[in-house]
C-alpha positions, 0 to 999 in steps of 0.5 A: 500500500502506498503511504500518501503521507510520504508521498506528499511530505513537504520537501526540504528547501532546494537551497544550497547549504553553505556554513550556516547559510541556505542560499536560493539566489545562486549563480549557477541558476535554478534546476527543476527536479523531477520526480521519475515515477510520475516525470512531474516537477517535484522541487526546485533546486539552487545550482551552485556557479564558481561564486558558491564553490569558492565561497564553500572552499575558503569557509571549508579552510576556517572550519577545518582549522576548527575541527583539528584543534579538538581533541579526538574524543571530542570529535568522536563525541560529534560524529556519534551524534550525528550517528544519533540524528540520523536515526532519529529522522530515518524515517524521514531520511529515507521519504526524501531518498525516494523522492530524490530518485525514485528508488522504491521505499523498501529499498530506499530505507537501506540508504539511511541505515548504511550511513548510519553503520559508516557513522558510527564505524568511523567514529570509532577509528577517528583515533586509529589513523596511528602512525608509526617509528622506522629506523632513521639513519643514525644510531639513535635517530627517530623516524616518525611517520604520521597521518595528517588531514588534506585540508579541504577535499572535494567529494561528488556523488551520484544520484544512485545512492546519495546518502550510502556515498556520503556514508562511504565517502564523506563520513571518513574524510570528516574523520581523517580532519578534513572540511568537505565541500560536498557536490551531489548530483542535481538529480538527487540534492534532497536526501545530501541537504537535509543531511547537511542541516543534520551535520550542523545540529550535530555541532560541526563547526559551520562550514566543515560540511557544504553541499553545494549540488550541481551537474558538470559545470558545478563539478568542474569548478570545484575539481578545478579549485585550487584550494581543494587539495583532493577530489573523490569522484564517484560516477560513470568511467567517462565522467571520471576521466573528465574530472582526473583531466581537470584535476591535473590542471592543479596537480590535485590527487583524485580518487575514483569510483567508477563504472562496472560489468559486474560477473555474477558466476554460477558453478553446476554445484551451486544452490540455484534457486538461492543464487537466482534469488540473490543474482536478481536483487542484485542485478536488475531489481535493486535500484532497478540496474542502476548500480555499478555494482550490478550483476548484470553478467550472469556466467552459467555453466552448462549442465545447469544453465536451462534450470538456472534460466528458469529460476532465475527469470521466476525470481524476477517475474515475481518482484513488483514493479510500480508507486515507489512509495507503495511497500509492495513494490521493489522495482521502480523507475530509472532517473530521467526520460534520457537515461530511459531511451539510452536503456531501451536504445540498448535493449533495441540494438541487442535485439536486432543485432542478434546479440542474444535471445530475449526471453523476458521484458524488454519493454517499456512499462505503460499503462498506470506508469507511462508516465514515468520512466519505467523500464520492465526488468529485461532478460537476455539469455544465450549472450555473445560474451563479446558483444556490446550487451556483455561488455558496455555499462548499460546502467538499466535492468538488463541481464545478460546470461553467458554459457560457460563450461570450465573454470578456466573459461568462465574466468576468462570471459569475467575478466575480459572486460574494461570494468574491475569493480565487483564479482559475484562466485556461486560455488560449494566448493571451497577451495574453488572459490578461493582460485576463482575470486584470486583470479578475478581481476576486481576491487570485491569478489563476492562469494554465494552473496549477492551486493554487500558493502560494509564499513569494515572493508575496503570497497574500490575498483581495478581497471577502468572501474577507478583506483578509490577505496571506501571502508575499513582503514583503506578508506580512513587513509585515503583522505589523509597524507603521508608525512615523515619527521626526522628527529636527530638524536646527538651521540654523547 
C-alpha cells in the first residue's frame, strides 16, 4: 500500500547549504527536479556557479582549522551524534531518498541505515589513523611517520545512492580532519541537504560540511579549485576521466569510483534457486540496474544453465514493479526520460543485432506508469560474451546470461572486460572459490552473496572501474597524507 503521507511530505528547501547559510539566489541558476515515477516537477533546486564553490572552499579552510584543534574524543563525541540524528529522522531520511530518485521505499530505507553503520564505524577509528617509528639513519635517530588531514577535499556523488556515498565517502574524510565541500548530483540534492542541516545540529563547526549540488559545470569548478587539495569522484568511467583531466590542471590527487560489468558466476554445484534469488536483487531489481555494482553478467555453466534460466527469470517475474512509495513494490523507475531511451536504445540494438535471445521484458512499462520512466526488468539469455550487451555499462535492468563450461573459461570471459569493480562466485566448493575470486581481476569478489558493502572493508575498483577505496582503514587513509619527521638524536 502506498503511504500518501510520504508521498506528499513537504520537501526540504532546494537551497544550497553553505556554513550556516541556505542560499536560493545562486549563480549557477535554478534546476527543476523531477520526480521519475510520475516525470512531474517535484522541487526546485539552487545550482551552485564558481561564486558558491569558492565561497564553500575558503569557509571549508576556517572550519577545518576548527575541527583539528579538538581533541579526538571530542570529535568522536560529534560524529556519534550525528550517528544519533540520523536515526532519529530515518524515517524521514529515507521519504526524501525516494523522492530524490525514485528508488522504491523498501529499498530506499537501506540508504539511511548504511550511513548510519559508516557513522558510527568511523567514529570509532577517528583515533586509529596511528602512525608509526622506522629506523632513521643514525644510531639513535627517530623516524616518525604520521597521518595528517588534506585540508579541504572535494567529494561528488551520484544520484544512485546519495546518502550510502556520503556514508562511504564523506563520513571518513570528516574523520581523517578534513572540511568537505560536498557536490551531489542535481538529480538527487534532497536526501545530501537535509543531511547537511543534520551535520550542523550535530555541532560541526559551520562550514566543515557544504553541499553545494550541481551537474558538470558545478563539478568542474570545484575539481578545478585550487584550494581543494583532493577530489573523490564517484560516477560513470567517462565522467571520471573528465574530472582526473581537470584535476591535473592543479596537480590535485583524485580518487575514483567508477563504472562496472559486474560477473555474477554460477558453478553446476551451486544452490540455484538461492543464487537466482540473490543474482536478481542484485542485478536488475535493486535500484532497478542502476548500480555499478550490478550483476548484470550472469556466467552459467552448462549442465545447469536451462534450470538456472528458469529460476532465475521466476525470481524476477515475481518482484513488483510500480508507486515507489507503495511497500509492495521493489522495482521502480530509472532517473530521467534520457537515461530511459539510452536503456531501451540498448535493449533495441541487442535485439536486432542478434546479440542474444530475449526471453523476458524488454519493454517499456505503460499503462498506470507511462508516465514515468519505467523500464520492465529485461532478460537476455544465450549472450555473445563479446558483444556490446556483455561488455558496455548499460546502467538499466538488463541481464545478460553467458554459457560457460570450465573454470578456466568462465574466468576468462569475467575478466575480459574494461570494468574491475565487483564479482559475484556461486560455488560449494571451497577451495574453488578461493582460485576463482584470486583470479578475478576486481576491487570485491563476492562469494554465494549477492551486493554487500560494509564499513569494515575496503570497497574500490581495478581497471577502468577507478583506483578509490571506501571502508575499513583503506578508506580512513585515503583522505589523509603521508608525512615523515626526522628527529636527530646527538651521540654523547
Amino acid at each position: 500500500m502506498t503511504d500518501n503521507s510520504v508521498a506528499k511530505m513537504t520537501l526540504p528547501s532546494g537551497a544550497l547549504l553553505i556554513g550556516e547559510d541556505r542560499i536560493s539566489d545562486s549563480t549557477g541558476g535554478r534546476f527543476e527536479h523531477i520526480f521519475p515515477g510520475s516525470g512531474q516537477t517535484n522541487a526546485e533546486i539552487s545550482i551552485a556557479g564558481a561564486a558558491e564553490i569558492d565561497r564553500a572552499v575558503e569557509l571549508g579552510w576556517k572550519a577545518q582549522l576548527d575541527w583539528v584543534a579538538l581533541d579526538v574524543e571530542t570529535r568522536r563525541d560529534i560524529m556519534l551524534r550525528l550517528s544519533d540524528l540520523v536515526r532519529e529522522h530515518m524515517a524521514e531520511l529515507t521519504a526524501i531518498s525516494v523522492h530524490d530518485n525514485g528508488v522504491p521505499i523498501t529499498v530506499s530505507r537501506l540508504q539511511p541505515f548504511a550511513l548510519d553503520r559508516y557513522i558510527r564505524w568511523y567514529a570509532g577509528a577517528i583515533d586509529k589513523a596511528t602512525g608509526s617509528t622506522v629506523a632513521g639513519g643514525g644510531v639513535d635517530d627517530v623516524n616518525l611517520v604520521e597521518y595528517e588531514p588534506y585540508g579541504v577535499v572535494g567529494v561528488i556523488i551520484p544520484w544512485n545512492g546519495p546518502l550510502f556515498q556520503i556514508g562511504m565517502n564523506v563520513i571518513p574524510a570528516l574523520a581523517a580532519g578534513n572540511a568537505v565541500v560536498l557536490k551531489p548530483s542535481e538529480l538527487a540534492p534532497l536526501s545530501p541537504l537535509r543531511f547537511g542541516e543534520l551535520v550542523l545540529e550535530a555541532g560541526f563547526p559551520p562550514g566543515l560540511l557544504s553541499v553545494v549540488p550541481g551537474g558538470a559545470e558545478t563539478g568542474e569548478a570545484l575539481v578545478r579549485h585550487p584550494r581543494v587539495r583532493k577530489v573523490h569522484f564517484t560516477g560513470s568511467t567517462a565522467s571520471g576521466r573528465k574530472v582526473i583531466i581537470a584535476a591535473a590542471e592543479n596537480l590535485t590527487p583524485v580518487a575514483t569510483e567508477l563504472g562496472g560489468k559486474a560477473a555474477s558466476i554460477v558453478f553446476a554445484d551451486a544452490d540455484l534457486a538461492s543464487v537466482a534469488q540473490n543474482a536478481a536483487f542484485s542485478g536488475p531489481i535493486g535500484l532497478s540496474g542502476q548500480n555499478c555494482a550490478s550483476g548484470s553478467r550472469l556466467l552459467v555453466q552448462d549442465s545447469v544453465y536451462d534450470e538456472f534460466v528458469a529460476h532465475f527469470t521466476a525470481a524476477v517475474q515475481a518482484a513488483p514493479m510500480g508507486d515507489p512509495f507503495s511497500e509492495a513494490n521493489f522495482v521502480g523507475p530509472l532517473i530521467t526520460e534520457s537515461a530511459t531511451d539510452k536503456v531501451m536504445a540498448s535493449v533495441d540494438a541487442a535485439r536486432t543485432k542478434g546479440m542474444g535471445q530475449l526471453i523476458l521484458g524488454g519493454q517499456r512499462a505503460g499503462g498506470d506508469l507511462a508516465s514515468g520512466y519505467y523500464v520492465q526488468p529485461t532478460i537476455f539469455s544465450d549472450v555473445d560474451s563479446t558483444s556490446p550487451l556483455a561488455q558496455q555499462e548499460i546502467f538499466g535492468p538488463i541481464s545478460s546470461i553467458i554459457r560457460f563450461s570450465t573454470e578456466d573459461e568462465a574466468v576468462a570471459i569475467a575478466n575480459s572486460t574494461v570494468y574491475g569493480l565487483v564479482n559475484y562466485v556461486s560455488t560449494t566448493d571451497l577451495a574453488r572459490a578461493h582460485r576463482v575470486a584470486r583470479r578475478l581481476e576486481s576491487g570485491t569478489v563476492w562469494v554465494n552473496q549477492g551486493m554487500d558493502v560494509v564499513p569494515m572493508a575496503p570497497y574500490g575498483g581495478y581497471k577502468h572501474s577507478g583506483n578509490g577505496r571506501a571502508g575499513g582503514m583503506a578508506g580512513l587513509h585515503q583522505f589523509q597524507q603521508v608525512k615523515t619527521i626526522r628527529v636527530a638524536v646527538p651521540a654523547d
